[in-house]
MARTOR-835214 format. One line per 5 residues: for each residue x, y, z of C-alpha. Coordinates in steps of 0.05 Angstrom, whole numbers. Last residue first. Example, Ala and Ser with C-alpha at 12.3 -4.5 7.8 and 13.67 -1.06 7.14 Angstrom:
// residues 2
273:-21:143 ~ 246:-90:156
This chain:
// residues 440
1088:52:355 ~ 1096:-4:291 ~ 1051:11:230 ~ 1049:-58:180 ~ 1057:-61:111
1072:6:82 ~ 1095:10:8 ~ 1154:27:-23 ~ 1189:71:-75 ~ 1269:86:-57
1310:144:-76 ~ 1391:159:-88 ~ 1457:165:-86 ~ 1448:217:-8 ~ 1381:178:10
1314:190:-4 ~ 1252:142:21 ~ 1186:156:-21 ~ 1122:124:3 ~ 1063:88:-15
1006:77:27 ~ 981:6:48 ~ 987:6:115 ~ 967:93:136 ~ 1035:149:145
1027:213:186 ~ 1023:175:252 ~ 1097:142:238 ~ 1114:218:251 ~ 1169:262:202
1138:258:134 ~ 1148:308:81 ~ 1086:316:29 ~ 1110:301:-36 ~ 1048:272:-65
1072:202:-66 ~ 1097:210:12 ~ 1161:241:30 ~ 1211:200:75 ~ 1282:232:89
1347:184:108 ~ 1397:185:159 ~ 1455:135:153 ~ 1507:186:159 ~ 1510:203:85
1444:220:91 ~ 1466:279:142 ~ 1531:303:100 ~ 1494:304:30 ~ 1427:349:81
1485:413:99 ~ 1482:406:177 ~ 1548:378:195 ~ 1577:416:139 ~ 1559:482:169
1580:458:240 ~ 1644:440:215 ~ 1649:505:184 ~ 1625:545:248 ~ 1674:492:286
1733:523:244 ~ 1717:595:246 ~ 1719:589:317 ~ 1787:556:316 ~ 1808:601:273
1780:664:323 ~ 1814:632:386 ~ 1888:625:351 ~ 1877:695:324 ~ 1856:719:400
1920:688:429 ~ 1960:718:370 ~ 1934:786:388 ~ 1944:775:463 ~ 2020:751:451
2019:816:410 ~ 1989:865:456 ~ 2025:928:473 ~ 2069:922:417 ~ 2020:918:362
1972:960:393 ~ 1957:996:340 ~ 1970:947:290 ~ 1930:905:322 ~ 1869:945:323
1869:951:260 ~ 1884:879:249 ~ 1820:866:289 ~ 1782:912:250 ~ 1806:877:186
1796:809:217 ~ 1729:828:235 ~ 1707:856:165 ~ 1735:782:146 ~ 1693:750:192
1635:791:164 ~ 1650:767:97 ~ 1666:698:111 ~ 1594:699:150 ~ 1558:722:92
1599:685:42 ~ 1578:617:88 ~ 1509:640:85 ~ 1503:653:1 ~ 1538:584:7
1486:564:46 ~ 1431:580:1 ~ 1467:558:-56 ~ 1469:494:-23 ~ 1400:485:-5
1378:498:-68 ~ 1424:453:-104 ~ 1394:401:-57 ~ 1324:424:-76 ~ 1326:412:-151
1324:352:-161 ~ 1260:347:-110 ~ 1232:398:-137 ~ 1239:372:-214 ~ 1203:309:-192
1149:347:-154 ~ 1140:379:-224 ~ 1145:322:-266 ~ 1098:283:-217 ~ 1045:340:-213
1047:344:-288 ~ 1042:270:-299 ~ 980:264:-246 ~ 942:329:-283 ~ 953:288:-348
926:226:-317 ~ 865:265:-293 ~ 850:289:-358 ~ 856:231:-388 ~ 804:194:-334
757:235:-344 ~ 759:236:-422 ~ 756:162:-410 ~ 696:167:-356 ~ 663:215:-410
655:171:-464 ~ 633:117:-425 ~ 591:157:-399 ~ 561:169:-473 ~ 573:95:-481
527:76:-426 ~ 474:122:-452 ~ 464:107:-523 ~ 466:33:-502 ~ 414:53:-451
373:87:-508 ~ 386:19:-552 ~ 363:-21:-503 ~ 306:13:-489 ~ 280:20:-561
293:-66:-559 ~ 246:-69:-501 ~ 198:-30:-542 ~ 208:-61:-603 ~ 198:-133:-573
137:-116:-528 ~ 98:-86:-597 ~ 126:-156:-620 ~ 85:-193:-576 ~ 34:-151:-593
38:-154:-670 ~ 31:-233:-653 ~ -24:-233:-624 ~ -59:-204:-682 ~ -89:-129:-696
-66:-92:-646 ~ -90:-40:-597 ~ -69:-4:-545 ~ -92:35:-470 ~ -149:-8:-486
-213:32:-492 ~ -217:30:-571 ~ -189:-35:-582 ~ -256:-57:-518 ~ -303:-24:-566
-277:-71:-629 ~ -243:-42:-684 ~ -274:-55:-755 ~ -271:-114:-783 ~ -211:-166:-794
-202:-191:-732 ~ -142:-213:-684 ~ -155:-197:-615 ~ -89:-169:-598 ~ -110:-121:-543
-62:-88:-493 ~ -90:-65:-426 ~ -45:-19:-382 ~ -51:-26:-306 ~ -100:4:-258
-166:-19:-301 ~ -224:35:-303 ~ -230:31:-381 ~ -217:-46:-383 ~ -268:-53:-337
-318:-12:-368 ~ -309:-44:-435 ~ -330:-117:-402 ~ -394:-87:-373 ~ -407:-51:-434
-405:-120:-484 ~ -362:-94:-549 ~ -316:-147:-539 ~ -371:-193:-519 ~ -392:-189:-601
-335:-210:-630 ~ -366:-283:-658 ~ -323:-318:-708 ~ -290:-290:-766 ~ -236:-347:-784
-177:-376:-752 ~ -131:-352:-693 ~ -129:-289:-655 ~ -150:-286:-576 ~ -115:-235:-540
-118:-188:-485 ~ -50:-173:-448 ~ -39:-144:-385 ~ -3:-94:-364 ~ 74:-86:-314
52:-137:-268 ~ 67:-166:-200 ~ 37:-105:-167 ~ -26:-126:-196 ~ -42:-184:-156
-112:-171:-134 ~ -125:-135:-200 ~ -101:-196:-240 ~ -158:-238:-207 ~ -211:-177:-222
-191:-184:-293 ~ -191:-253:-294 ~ -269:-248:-276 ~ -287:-193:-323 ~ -247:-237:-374
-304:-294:-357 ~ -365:-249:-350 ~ -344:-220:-430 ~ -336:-292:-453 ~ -408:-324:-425
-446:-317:-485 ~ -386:-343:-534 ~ -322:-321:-543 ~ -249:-319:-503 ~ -270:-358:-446
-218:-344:-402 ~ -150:-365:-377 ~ -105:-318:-335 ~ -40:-343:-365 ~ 29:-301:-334
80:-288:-379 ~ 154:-274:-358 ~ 197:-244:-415 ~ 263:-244:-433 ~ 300:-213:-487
352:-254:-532 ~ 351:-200:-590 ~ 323:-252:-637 ~ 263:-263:-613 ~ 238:-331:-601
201:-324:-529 ~ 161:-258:-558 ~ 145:-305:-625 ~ 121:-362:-594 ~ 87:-345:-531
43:-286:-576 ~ 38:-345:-632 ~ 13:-394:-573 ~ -35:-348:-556 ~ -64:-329:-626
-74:-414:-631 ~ -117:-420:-574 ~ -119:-477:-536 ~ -93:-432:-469 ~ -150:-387:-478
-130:-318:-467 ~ -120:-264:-417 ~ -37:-253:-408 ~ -3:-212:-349 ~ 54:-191:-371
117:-178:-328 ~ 180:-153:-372 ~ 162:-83:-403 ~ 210:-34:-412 ~ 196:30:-424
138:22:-372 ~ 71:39:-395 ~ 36:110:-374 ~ -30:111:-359 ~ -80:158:-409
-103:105:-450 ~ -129:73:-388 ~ -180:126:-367 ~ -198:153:-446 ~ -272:122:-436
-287:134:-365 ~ -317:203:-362 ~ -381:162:-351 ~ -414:207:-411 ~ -352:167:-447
-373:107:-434 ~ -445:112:-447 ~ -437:146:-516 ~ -396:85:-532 ~ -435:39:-510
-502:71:-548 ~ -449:65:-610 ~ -442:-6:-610 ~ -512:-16:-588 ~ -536:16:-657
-478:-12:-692 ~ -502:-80:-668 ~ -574:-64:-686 ~ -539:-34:-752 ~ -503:-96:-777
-568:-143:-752 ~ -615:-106:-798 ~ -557:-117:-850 ~ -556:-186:-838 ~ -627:-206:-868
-645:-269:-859 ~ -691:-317:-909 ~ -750:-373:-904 ~ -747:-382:-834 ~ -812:-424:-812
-850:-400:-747 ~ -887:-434:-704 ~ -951:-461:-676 ~ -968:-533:-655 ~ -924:-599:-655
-982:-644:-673 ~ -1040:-606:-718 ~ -975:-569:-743 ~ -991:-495:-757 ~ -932:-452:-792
-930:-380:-796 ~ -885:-359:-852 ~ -815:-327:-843 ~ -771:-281:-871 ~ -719:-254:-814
-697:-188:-779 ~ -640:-206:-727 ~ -622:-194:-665 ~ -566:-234:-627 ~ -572:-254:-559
-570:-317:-569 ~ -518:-342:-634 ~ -526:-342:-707 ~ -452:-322:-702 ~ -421:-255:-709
-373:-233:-767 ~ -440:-191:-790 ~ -434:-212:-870 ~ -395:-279:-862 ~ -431:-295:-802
-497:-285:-842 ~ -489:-311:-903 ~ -445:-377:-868 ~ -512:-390:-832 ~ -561:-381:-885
-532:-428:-935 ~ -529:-487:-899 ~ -592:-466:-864 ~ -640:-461:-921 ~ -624:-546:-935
-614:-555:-858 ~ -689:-527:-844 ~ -688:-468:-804 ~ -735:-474:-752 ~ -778:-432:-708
-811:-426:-642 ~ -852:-357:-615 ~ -835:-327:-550 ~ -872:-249:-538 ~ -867:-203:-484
-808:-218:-446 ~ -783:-170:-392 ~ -724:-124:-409 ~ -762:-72:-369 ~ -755:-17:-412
-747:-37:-489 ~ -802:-98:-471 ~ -767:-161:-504 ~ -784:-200:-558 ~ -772:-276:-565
-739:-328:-612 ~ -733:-396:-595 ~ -693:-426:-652 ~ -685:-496:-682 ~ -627:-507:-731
-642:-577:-782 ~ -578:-592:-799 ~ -594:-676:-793 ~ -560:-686:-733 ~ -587:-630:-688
-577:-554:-692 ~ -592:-515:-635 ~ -611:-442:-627 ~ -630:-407:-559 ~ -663:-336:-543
-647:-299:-611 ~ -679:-234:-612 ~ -729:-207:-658 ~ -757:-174:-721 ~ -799:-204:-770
-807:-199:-851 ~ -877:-226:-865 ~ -903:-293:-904 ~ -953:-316:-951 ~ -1009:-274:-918
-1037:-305:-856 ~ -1120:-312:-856 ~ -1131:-373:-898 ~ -1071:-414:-870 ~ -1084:-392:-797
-1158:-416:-808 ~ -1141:-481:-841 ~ -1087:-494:-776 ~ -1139:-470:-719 ~ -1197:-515:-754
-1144:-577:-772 ~ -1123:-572:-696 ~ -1199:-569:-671 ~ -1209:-635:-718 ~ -1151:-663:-679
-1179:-657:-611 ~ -1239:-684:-625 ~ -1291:-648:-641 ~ -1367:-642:-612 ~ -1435:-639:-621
-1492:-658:-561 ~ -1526:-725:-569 ~ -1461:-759:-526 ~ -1468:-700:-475 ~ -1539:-720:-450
């Protein structure tokens, strides 16, 4: 029957499994894998699943447990971040001490004696530069840096946490320059770190894309505190994005290590939010000054313009000025050289008349006398006639003549528009006015 036959409990098995373990496992071994969770409870204990992953596939091979027990872990954690400015996080690889532990209750795991970051500097410089190389066999890598940013830049779109204290510096500082520019800023909030940060700006990414026409870039930035984890901006998916992206991308992340991927993508990088907001501030203030530059140049010119135009105005006026004093003593001599002309051939008349005369003196003197009488009283309408038509004797009369500004003679209402300004001469003088009204 069973109960003559040997057996163990359960807990004698456990002592077996846990004395064998001890005798078989050296002290401890240096170990290599990836974190899959980490928690820390209330006494600073950190517990860690930690798993291996086939290189092709991606499937798991291998889980193992282990802990880090608070008085290891208070010193392990800030090594670590402090040397790889990532957190102990999932998803991270690391190379750690460890022993194999057996508890007869709580089974196998593993304990973490020490870490070494600079396994977990090159894995990330490893990936870092596998990204890279990915990107730019893609033909992706230089897309954004090669679009061209508006001089001036008014409509940014902003990815951030709105708790965070880089954003509120980038609100801040652009919203407080001292130049008075304006700015409209448009929060597309994101997780900014953590295992779910790269999926989250992807996302706000793809929301800016559907409005993009109401931005001139978009602005990355998180800033604020000390080295926490960077790693999502390296993440490929993330990079990709920002490589492919229609608009500009600006990053202000606010680190002190090396550049992330996604500063080396964006079409620029700062260091701190604030560097971007003023990276806004110089170039809307470059602008400024070129259209300042520009305006006065025209300026410039519109005077010189305008001089020139004034001077060609005063020598047209002095000249149509010196016509118009001039042109009765124009007229006159003209017919005074008339009246001479006609005296003279009236005289040539006379004489040819008198020769005449004389020959016939006898024969026709009451004729001769009749043809004198009609000859003087020719000569005297031709004079009236002359001084009827000589322009003192018209204005005199009540006539007057109407030039316009530019001297132009006008003799039909139809040559004059309301609102031009004429020039009315009379015989003392000349009168400046403007039309009101046209009356046919």
């Amino acid at each position: 029957m069973i109960m003559n036959e040997n057996f163990l409990t359960l807990s004698d098995l456990a002592l077996k499994v846990k004395s064998t373990i001890e005798r078989s496992l050296q002290e401890n071994y240096l170990v290599v894998a990836e974190i899959l969770s980490i928690s820390v409870n209330r006494s600073g204990h950190a517990y860690l699943e930690l798993i291996e992953k086939n290189p092709d596939s991606q499937a798991v091979i291998s889980q193992f447990r282990a802990t880090i027990w608070a008085s290891k872990f208070r010193t392990l954690k800030p090594y670590f971040e402090t040397s790889t400015s990532c957190s102990l996080a999932s998803g991270i690889k690391i190379m750690v001490r460890v022993n194999v532990n057996y508890h007869i209750l709580y089974g196998l795991s593993l304990n973490i004696l020490d870490i070494m970051p600079e396994y977990t500097i090159g894995e990330m410089a490893l990936q870092r530069k596998i990204t890279i190389e990915k990107l730019k066999s893609d033909g992706v890598f230089d897309m954004n840096k090669s679009l061209e940013l508006k001089s001036l830049v008014q409509r940014i779109a902003v990815i951030s946490s709105s708790t965070a204290a880089g954003y509120g510096d980038f609100l801040k500082h652009l919203s407080e320059n001292s130049y008075g520019f304006k700015y409209s800023c448009k929060l597309f909030e994101a997780f900014m770190q953590g295992e779910t940060a790269a999926e989250s700006m992807i996302e706000q990414l793809d929301n800016i894309f559907k409005v993009r026409e109401n931005f001139d870039c978009v602005v990355i930035i998180r800033g604020g505190g000390g080295k926490t984890d960077l790693s999502c901006f390296d993440s490929y998916s993330l990079c990709q994005v920002i490589c492919q992206f229609p608009l500009p991308i600006i990053t202000g992340i606010g680190h002190d290590r090396d550049s992330s991927i996604a500063d080396l993508v964006a079409f620029e990088s700062l260091k701190t939010p604030t560097a971007v907001s003023q990276f806004f501030i110089d170039r809307t203030l470059s602008c400024y000054e070129k259209f300042k530059t520009v305006t006065n140049s025209i300026m410039r010119k519109l005077q010189m313009l305008v001089q020139d135009k004034q001077r060609q105005i005063d020598t047209t006026e002095v000249r149509v000025l010196s016509m118009i004093r001039n042109y009765p003593i124009l007229q006159r001599e003209r017919l005074e050289k008339k009246r001479n002309r006609i005296l003279s051939l009236i005289k040539l008349n006379f004489q040819r008349q008198e020769a005449l005369l004389k020959d016939k003196a006898l024969r026709l003197s009451s004729k001769m006398k009749s043809v004198i009488d009609n000859e003087n009283h020719n000569l005297q309408e031709l004079e009236n006639k002359i001084k009827l038509a000589s322009p003192e004797t018209i204005l005199k009369k009540g006539y007057a003549k109407i030039e316009s500004k530019e001297g132009k003679t006008l003799s039909s209402v139809s040559q004059v528009s309301e609102g031009q300004e004429i020039i009315t001469y009379f015989y003392d003088g000349k009168l400046s006015s403007i039309v009101k009204e046209k009356i046919k």
